[in-house]
N, C-alpha and C positions, 0 to 999 in steps of 0.2 A: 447755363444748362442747355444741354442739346432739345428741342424740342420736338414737337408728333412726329414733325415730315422727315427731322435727321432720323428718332428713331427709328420708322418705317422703311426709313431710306437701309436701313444697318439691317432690319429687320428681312427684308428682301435681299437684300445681297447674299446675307447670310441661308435665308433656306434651302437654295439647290444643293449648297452644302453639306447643311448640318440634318435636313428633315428625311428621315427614313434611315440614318446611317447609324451605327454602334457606338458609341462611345468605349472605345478599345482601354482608354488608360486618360484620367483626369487627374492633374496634377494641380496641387494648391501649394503655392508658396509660402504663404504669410497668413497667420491665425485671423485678418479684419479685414476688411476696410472700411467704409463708411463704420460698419458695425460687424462684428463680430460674424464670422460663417458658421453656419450651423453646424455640429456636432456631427461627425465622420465623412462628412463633403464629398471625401474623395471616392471614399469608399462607395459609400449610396450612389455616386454619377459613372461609376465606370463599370461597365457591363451595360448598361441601360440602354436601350434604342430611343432615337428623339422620333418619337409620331407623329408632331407638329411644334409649329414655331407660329407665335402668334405673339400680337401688342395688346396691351391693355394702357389706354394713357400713354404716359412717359415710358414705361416697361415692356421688356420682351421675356413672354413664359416660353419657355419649352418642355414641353407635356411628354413626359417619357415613359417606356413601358411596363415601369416599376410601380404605376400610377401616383407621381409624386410627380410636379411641376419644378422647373429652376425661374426663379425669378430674377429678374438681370436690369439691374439702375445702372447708366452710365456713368449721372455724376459730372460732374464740370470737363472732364478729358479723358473719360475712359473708353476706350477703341476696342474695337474686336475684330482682330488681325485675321487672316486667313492665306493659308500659306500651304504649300505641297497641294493643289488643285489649280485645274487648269481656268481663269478667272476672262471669259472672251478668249482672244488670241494668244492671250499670255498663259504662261507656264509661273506660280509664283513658288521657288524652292525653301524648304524650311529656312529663315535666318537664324543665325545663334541668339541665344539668350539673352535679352536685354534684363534691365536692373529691375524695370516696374513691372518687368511679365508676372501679373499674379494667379491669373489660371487659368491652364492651356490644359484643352483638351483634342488628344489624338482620335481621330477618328475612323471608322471603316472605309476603305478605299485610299488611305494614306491621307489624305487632308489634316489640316491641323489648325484651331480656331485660338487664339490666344487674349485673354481682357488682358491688356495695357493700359494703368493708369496711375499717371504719376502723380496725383494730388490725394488719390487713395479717398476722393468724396462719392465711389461708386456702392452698387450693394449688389449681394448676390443672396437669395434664401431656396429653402426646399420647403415643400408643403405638401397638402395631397390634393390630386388635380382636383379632385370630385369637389372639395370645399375652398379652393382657391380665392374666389372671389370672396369668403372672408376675411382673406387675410389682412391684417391693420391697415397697409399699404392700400389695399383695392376695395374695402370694405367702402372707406369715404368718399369712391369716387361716382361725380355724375358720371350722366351719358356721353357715348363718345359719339364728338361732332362729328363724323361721316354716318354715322349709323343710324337706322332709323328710327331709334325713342327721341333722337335729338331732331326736329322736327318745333315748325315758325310757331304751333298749339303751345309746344312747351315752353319756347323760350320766353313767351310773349307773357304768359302765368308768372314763370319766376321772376322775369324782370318788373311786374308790377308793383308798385309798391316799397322797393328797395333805392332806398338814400343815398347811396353809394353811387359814385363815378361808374358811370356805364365800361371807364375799361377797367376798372378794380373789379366791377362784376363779372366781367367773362373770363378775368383770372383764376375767380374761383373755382376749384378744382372740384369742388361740391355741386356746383351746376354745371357745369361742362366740362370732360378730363380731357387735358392734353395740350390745351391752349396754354400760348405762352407769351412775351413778352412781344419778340418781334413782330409775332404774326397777327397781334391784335391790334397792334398800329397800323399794320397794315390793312386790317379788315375795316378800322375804322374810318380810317382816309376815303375807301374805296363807299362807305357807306356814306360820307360827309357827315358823319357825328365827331362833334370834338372829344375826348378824351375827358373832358371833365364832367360834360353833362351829366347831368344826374340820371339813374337807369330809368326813375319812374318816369322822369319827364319824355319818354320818347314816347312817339306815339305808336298805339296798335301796328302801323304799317310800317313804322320804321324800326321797330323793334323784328320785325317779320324779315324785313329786308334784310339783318342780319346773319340768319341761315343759311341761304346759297350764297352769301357774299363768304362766309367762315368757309364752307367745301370748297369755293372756287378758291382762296388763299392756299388752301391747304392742298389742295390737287397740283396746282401752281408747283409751289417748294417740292413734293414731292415728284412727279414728273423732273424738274428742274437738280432732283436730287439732292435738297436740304440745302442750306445756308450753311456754309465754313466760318462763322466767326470761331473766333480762338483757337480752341485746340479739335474744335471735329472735324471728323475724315469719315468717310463711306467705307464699309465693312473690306474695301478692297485699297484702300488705302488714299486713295483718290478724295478732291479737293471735291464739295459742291457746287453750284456754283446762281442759286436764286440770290444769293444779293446785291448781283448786278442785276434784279429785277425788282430792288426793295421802291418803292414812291415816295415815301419817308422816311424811314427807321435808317437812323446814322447819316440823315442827309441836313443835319441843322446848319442852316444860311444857304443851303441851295434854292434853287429857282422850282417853283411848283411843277408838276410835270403836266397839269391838267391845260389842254389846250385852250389858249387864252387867257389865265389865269396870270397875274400878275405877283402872287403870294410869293413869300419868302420862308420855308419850311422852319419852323422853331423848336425846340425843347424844352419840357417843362419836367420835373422831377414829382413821380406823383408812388407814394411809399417806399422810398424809396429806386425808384426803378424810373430809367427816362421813355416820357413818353417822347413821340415827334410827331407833327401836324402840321397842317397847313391853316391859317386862320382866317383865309376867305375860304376855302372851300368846305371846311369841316364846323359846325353849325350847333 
């Protein structure tokens, strides 16, 4: 799954585009994906102006002037092409139709935004802006780790007390939205907590020291423009390119990168999911 810094990555490419402009004509191809679209899609998103474009977690809402939100999960490979607008120097011209184009929306000014996704694990819904944040999806989510409820007060309260692997804890989407896999290996490295420590066992400060260490990961891939594993690409089609800046993650039997350090980076499989560490340096 693409995680914060791809979405935001998608999410930015995408608003000079899509923010302020009409929705001339939205086409839906296929009645699902992940699950089911809601009930007249096409009808409800065409005429609509998008007033903003914003993340919540994993998700991009676009809040349009019908005052109804589009919610937008990418899902393991779903892309959001952009084409007929000029993208920097280039000029990108409509392509014809591919197989997994499931819904392209034409826009004011000619531009044209298209979700491609061939695994079909993405989701799109409509809601009403005003109560958004209830929706099932966003209802259960914590705070988001650049923002300021997220904050070393709070982290420091919830990770008290809790049993659980300190990186199984910042997974959870209940205490913090938007972390994800990669990037918590990486926060951990950079914090020298091993992955399996227990949450309670950290101490007040080094539980603390986990909050600018999370922004500065996450500013990192962002700036950097998201990690390209598997199938993500930047709303312009374009590769990322932060994981030639990972210090762990996918580097099992490389050499530590910490100066001096003589470690040899490992992987351990913790729910599923590989963590990767260093075993001198992460503690």
């Amino acid at each position: 799954m693409p995680e914060l810094p791809e979405v935001e990555t998608v999410r930015r490419g995408l608003e000079p585009v899509m923010t302020g402009r009409l929705i001339l004509q939205a086409q839906v191809n296929r009645p699902d994906l992940r699950w089911p679209f809601p009930p007249r899609m096409a009808e409800r998103l065409t005429g609509a102006r998008i007033e903003a474009l914003r993340r919540r977690s994993k998700y991009i809402l676009a809040d349009l002037s019908s005052g109804e939100s589009l919610l937008i999960h990418l899902g393991m490979s779903g892309r959001m092409l952009i084409s007929g607008a000029a993208l920097g120097a280039f000029h990108h011209a409509h392509p014809a139709p591919a197989k997994h184009d499931h819904v392209v929306f034409d826009l004011e000014g000619g531009a044209r935004v298209t979700f491609n996704d061939a695994r079909r694990f993405g989701a799109m819904d409509l809601m009403a802006t005003a109560t958004a944040e209830a929706h099932p999806l966003l209802s259960v989510l914590g705070p988001e780790p650049l923002g300021n409820e997220f904050d070393e007060s709070y982290l420091v309260a919830r990770l008290a007390g809790r049993n659980t692997p300190i990186k199984t804890a910042l997974l959870d989407q209940h205490l913090v939205a938007g972390l994800g896999n990669i990037y918590v290996c990486e926060v951990l490295f950079r914090a020298g907590i091993h992955p399996e420590r227990r949450a309670s066992s950290l101490s007040r400060a080094e539980a603390a020291s986990l909050v600018p260490l999370i922004r500065e990961v996450l500013a990192d891939a962002i700036t950097a423009g998201g990690s390209s594993l598997r199938d993500y690409r930047q709303a312009d089609g374009d590769l990322g390119y932060f994981q030639h800046s990972f210090r762990v993650y996918g580097r099992e039997g490389a050499g530590c990168v910490t100066p001096g350090c003589t470690g040899v980076v490992q992987r351990l499989v913790q729910s599923g999911r590989s963590s990767f560490f260093c075993p001198i340096c992460q503690r």
